[in-house]
CHARMM-style PDB file with segment names, atoms N, HN, CA, C and O in Angstrom:
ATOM      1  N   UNK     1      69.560 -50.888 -34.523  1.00  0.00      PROA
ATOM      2  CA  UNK     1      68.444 -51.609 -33.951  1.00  0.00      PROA
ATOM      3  C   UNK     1      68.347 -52.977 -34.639  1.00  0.00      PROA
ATOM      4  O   UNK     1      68.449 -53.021 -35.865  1.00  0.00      PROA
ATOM      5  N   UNK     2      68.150 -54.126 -33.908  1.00  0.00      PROA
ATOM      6  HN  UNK     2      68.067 -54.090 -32.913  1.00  0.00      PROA
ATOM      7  CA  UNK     2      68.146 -55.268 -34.429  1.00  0.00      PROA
ATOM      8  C   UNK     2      66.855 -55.409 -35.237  1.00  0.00      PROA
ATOM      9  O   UNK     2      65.924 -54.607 -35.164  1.00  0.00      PROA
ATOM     10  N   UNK     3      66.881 -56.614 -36.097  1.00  0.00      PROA
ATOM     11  HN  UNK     3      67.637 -57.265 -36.157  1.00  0.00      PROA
ATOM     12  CA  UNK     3      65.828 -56.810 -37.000  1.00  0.00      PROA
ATOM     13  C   UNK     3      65.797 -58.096 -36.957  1.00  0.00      PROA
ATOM     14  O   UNK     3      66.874 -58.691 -36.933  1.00  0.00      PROA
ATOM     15  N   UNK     4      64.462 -58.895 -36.935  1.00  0.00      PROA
ATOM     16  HN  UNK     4      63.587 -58.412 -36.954  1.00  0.00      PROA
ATOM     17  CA  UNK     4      64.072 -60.216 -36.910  1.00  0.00      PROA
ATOM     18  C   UNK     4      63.287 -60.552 -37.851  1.00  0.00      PROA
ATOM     19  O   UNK     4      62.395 -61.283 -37.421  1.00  0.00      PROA
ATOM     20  N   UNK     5      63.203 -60.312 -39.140  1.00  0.00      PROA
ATOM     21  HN  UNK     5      63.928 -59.718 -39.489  1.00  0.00      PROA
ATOM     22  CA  UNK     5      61.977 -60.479 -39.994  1.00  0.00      PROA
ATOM     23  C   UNK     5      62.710 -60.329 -41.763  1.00  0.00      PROA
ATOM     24  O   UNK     5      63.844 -60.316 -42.241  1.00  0.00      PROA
ATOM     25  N   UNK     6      61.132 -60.226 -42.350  1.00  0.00      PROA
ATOM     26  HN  UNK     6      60.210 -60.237 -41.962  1.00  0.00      PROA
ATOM     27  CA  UNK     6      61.745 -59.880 -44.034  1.00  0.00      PROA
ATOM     28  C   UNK     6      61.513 -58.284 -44.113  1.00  0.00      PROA
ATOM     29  O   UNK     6      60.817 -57.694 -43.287  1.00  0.00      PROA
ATOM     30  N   UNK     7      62.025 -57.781 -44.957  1.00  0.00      PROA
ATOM     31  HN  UNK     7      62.591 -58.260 -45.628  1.00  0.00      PROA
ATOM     32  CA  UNK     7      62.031 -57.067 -45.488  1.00  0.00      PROA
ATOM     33  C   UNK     7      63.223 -55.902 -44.615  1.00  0.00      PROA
ATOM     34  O   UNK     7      63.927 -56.167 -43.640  1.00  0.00      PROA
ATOM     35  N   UNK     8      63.131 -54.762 -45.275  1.00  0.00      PROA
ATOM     36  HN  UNK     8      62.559 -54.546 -46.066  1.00  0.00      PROA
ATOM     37  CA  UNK     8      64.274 -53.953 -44.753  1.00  0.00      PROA
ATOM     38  C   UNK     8      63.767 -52.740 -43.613  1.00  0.00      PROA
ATOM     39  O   UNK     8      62.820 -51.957 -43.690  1.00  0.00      PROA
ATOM     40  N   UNK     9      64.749 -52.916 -42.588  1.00  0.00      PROA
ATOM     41  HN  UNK     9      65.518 -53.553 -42.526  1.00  0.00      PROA
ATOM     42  CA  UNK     9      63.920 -52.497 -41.196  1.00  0.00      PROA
ATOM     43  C   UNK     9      63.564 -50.780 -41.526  1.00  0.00      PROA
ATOM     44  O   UNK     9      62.739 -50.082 -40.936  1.00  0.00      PROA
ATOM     45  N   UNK    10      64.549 -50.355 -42.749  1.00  0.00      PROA
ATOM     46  HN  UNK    10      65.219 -50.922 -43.228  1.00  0.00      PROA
ATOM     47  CA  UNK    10      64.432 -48.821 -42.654  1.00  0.00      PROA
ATOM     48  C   UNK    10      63.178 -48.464 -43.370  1.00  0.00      PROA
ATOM     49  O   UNK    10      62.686 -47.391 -43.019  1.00  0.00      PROA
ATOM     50  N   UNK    11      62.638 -49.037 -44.173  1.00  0.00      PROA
ATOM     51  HN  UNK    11      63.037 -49.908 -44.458  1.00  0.00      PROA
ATOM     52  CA  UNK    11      61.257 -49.274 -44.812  1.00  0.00      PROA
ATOM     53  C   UNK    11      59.948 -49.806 -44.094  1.00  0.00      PROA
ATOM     54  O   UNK    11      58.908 -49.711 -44.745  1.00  0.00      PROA
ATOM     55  N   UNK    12      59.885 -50.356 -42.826  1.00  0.00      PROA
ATOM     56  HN  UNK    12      60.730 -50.433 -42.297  1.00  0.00      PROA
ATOM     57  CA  UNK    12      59.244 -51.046 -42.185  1.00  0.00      PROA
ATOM     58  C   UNK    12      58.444 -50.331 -41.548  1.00  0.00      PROA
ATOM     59  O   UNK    12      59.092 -49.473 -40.946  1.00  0.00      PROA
ATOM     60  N   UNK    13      57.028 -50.209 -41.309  1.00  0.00      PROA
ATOM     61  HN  UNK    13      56.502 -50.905 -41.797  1.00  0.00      PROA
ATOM     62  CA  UNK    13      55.658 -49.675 -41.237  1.00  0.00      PROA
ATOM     63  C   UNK    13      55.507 -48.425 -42.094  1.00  0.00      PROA
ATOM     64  O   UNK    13      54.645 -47.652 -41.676  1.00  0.00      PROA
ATOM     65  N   UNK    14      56.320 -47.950 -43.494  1.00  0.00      PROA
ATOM     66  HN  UNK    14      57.021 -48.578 -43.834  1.00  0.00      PROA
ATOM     67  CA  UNK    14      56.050 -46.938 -44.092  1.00  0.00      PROA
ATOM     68  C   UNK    14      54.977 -47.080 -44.727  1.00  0.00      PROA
ATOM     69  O   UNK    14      54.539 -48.227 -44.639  1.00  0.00      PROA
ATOM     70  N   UNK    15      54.065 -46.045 -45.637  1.00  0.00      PROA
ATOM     71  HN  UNK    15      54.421 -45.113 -45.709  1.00  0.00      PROA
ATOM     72  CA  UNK    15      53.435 -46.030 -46.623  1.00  0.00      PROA
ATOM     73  C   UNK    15      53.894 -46.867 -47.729  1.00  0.00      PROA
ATOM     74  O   UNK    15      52.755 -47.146 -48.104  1.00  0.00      PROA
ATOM     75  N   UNK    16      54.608 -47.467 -48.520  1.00  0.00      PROA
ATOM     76  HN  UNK    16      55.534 -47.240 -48.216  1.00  0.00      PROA
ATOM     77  CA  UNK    16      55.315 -48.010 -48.945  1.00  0.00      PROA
ATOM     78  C   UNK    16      55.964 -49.197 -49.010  1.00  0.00      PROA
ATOM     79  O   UNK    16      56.500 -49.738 -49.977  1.00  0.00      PROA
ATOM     80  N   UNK    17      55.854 -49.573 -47.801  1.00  0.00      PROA
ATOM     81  HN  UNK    17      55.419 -49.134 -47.015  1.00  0.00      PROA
ATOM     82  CA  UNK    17      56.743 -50.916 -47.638  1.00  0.00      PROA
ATOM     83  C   UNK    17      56.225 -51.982 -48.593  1.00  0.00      PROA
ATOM     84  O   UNK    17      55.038 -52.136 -48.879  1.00  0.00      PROA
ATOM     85  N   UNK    18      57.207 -52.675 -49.037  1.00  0.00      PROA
ATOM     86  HN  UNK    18      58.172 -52.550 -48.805  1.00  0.00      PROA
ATOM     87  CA  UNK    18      56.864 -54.232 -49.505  1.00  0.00      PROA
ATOM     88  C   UNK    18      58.114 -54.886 -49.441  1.00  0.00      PROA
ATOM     89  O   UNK    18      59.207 -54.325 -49.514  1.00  0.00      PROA
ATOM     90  N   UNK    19      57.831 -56.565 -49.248  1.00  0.00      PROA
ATOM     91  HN  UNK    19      56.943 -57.021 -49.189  1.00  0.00      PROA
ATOM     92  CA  UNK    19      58.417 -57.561 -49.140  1.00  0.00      PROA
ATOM     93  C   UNK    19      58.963 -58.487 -49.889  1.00  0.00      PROA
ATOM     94  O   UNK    19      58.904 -59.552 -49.273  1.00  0.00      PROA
ATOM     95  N   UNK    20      59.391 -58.596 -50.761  1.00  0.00      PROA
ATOM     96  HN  UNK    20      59.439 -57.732 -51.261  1.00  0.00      PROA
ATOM     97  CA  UNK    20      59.500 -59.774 -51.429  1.00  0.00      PROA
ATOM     98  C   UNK    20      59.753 -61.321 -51.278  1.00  0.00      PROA
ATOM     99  O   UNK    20      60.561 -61.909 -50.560  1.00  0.00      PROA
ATOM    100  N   UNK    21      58.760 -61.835 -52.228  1.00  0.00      PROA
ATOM    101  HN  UNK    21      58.103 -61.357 -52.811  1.00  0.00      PROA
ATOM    102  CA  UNK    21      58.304 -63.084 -52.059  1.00  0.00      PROA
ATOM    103  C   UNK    21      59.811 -64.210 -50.979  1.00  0.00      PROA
ATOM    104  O   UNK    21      59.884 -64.870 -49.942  1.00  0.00      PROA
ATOM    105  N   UNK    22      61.013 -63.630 -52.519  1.00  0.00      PROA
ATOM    106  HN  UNK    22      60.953 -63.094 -53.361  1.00  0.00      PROA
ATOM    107  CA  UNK    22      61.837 -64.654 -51.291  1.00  0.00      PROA
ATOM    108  C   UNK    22      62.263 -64.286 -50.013  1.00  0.00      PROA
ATOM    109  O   UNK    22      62.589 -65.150 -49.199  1.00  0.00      PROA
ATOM    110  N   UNK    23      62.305 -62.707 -49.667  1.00  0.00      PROA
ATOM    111  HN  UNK    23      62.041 -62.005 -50.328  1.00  0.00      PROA
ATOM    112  CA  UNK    23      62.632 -62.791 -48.295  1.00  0.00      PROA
ATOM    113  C   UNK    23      61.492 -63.095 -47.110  1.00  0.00      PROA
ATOM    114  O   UNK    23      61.837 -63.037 -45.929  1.00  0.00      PROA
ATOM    115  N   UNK    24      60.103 -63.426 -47.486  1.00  0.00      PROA
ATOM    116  HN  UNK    24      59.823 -63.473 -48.445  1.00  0.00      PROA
ATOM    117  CA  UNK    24      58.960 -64.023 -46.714  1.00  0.00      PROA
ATOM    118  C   UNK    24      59.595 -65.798 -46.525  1.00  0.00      PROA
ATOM    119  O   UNK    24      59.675 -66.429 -45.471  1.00  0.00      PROA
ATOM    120  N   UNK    25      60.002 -66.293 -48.016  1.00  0.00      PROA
ATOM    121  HN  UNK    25      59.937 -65.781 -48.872  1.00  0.00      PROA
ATOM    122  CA  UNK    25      60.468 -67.633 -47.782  1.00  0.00      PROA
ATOM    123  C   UNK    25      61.578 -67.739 -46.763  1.00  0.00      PROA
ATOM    124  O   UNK    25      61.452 -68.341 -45.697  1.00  0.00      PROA
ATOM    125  N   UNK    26      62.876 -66.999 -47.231  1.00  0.00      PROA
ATOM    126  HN  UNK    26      62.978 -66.509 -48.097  1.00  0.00      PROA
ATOM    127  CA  UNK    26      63.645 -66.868 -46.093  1.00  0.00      PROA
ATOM    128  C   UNK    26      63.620 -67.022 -44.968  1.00  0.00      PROA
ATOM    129  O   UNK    26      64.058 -67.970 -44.317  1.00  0.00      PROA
ATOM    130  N   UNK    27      62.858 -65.665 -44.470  1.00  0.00      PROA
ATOM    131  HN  UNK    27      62.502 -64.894 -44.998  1.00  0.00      PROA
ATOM    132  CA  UNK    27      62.430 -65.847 -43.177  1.00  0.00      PROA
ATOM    133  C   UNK    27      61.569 -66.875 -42.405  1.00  0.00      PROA
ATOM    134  O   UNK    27      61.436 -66.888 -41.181  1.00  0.00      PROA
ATOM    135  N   UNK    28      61.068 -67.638 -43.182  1.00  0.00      PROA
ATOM    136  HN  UNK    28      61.176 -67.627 -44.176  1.00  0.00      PROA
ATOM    137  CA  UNK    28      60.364 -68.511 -42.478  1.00  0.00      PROA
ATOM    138  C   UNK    28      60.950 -69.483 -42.416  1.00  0.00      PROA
ATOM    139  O   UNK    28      60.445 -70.347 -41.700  1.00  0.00      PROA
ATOM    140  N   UNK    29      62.244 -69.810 -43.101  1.00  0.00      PROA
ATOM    141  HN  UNK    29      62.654 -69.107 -43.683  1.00  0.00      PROA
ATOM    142  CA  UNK    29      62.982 -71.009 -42.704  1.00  0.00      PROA
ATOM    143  C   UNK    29      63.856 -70.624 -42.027  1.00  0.00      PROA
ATOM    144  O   UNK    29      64.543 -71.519 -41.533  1.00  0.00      PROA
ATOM    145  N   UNK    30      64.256 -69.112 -41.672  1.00  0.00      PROA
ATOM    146  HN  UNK    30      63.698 -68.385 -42.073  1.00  0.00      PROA
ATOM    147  CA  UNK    30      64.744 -68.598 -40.210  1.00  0.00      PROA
ATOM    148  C   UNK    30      64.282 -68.715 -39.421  1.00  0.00      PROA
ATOM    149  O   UNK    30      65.079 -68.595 -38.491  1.00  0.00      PROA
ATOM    150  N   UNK    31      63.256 -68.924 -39.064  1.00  0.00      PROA
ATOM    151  HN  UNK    31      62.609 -69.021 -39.820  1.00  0.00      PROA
ATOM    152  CA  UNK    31      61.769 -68.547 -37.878  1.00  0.00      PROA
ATOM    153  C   UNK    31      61.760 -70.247 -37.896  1.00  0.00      PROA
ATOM    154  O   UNK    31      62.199 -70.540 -36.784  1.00  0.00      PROA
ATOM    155  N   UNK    32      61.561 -71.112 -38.399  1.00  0.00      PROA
ATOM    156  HN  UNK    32      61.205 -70.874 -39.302  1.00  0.00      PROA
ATOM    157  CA  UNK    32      61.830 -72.860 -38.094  1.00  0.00      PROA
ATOM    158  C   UNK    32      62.756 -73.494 -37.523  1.00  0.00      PROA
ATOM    159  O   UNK    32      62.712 -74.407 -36.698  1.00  0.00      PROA
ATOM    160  N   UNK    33      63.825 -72.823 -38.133  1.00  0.00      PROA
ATOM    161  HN  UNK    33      63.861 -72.082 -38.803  1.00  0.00      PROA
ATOM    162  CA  UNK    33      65.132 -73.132 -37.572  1.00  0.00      PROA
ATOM    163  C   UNK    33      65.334 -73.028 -36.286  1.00  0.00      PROA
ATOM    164  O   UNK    33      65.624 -73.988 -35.573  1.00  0.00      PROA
ATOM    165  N   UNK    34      65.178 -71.700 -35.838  1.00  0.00      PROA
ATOM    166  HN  UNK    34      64.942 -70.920 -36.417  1.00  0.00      PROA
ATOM    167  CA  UNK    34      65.212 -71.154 -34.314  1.00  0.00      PROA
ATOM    168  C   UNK    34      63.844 -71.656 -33.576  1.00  0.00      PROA
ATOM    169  O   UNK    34      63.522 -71.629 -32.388  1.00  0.00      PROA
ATOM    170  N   UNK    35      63.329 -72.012 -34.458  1.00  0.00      PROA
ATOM    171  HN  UNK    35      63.590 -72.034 -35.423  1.00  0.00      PROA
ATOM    172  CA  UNK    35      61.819 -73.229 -33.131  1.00  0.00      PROA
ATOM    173  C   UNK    35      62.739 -74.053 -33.253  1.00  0.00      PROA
ATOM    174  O   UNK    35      63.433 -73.931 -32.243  1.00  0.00      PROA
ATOM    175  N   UNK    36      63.308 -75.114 -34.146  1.00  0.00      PROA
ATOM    176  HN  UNK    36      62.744 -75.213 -34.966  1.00  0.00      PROA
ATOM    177  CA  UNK    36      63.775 -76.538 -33.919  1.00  0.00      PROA
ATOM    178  C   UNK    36      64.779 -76.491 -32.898  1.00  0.00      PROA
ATOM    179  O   UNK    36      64.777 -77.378 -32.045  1.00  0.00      PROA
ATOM    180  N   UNK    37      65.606 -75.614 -32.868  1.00  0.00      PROA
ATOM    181  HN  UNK    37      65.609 -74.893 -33.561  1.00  0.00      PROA
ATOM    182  CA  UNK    37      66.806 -75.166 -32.105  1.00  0.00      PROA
ATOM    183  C   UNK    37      66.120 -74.845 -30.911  1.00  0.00      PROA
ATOM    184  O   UNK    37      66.527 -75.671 -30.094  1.00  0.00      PROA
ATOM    185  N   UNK    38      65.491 -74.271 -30.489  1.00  0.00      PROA
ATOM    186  HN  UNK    38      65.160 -73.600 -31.153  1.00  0.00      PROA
ATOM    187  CA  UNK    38      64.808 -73.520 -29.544  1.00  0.00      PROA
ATOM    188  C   UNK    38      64.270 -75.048 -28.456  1.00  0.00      PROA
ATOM    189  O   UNK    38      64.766 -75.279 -27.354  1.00  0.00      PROA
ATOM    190  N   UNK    39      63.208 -75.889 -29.105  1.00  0.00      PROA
ATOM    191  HN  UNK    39      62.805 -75.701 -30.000  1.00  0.00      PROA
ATOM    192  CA  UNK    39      62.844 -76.647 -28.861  1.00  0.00      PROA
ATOM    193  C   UNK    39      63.151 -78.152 -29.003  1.00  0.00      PROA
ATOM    194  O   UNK    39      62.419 -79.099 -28.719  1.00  0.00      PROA
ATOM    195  N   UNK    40      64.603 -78.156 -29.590  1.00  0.00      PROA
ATOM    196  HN  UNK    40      65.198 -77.387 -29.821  1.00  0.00      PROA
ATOM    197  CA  UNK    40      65.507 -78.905 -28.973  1.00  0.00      PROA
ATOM    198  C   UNK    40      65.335 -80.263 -29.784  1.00  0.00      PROA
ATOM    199  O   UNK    40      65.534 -81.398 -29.352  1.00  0.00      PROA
ATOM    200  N   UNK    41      64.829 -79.806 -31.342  1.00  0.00      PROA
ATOM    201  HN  UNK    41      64.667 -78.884 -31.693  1.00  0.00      PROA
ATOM    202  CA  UNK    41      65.132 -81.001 -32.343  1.00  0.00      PROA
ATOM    203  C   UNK    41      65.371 -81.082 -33.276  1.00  0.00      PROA
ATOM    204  OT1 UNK    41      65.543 -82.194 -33.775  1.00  0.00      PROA
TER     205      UNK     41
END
């Protein structure tokens, strides 16, 4: 199953889950990238 985000998909809505700080940074300069790209600047 694909995954679009931080953290690790097999952990994702558990009791448990957490994120770490750099993969929140990560992802959000994944998630910019694909607007700039997306929207064509």
């Amino acid at each position: 199953m694909p995954s679009f985000g931080p953290g690790l998909l097999t952990a994702a809505h558990a009791p448990n889950e957490s994120v770490s700080t750099e993969a929140i940074v990560q992802a959000v300069k994944m998630y910019a990238r694909t607007a700039r790209s997306y929207l064509g600047g």
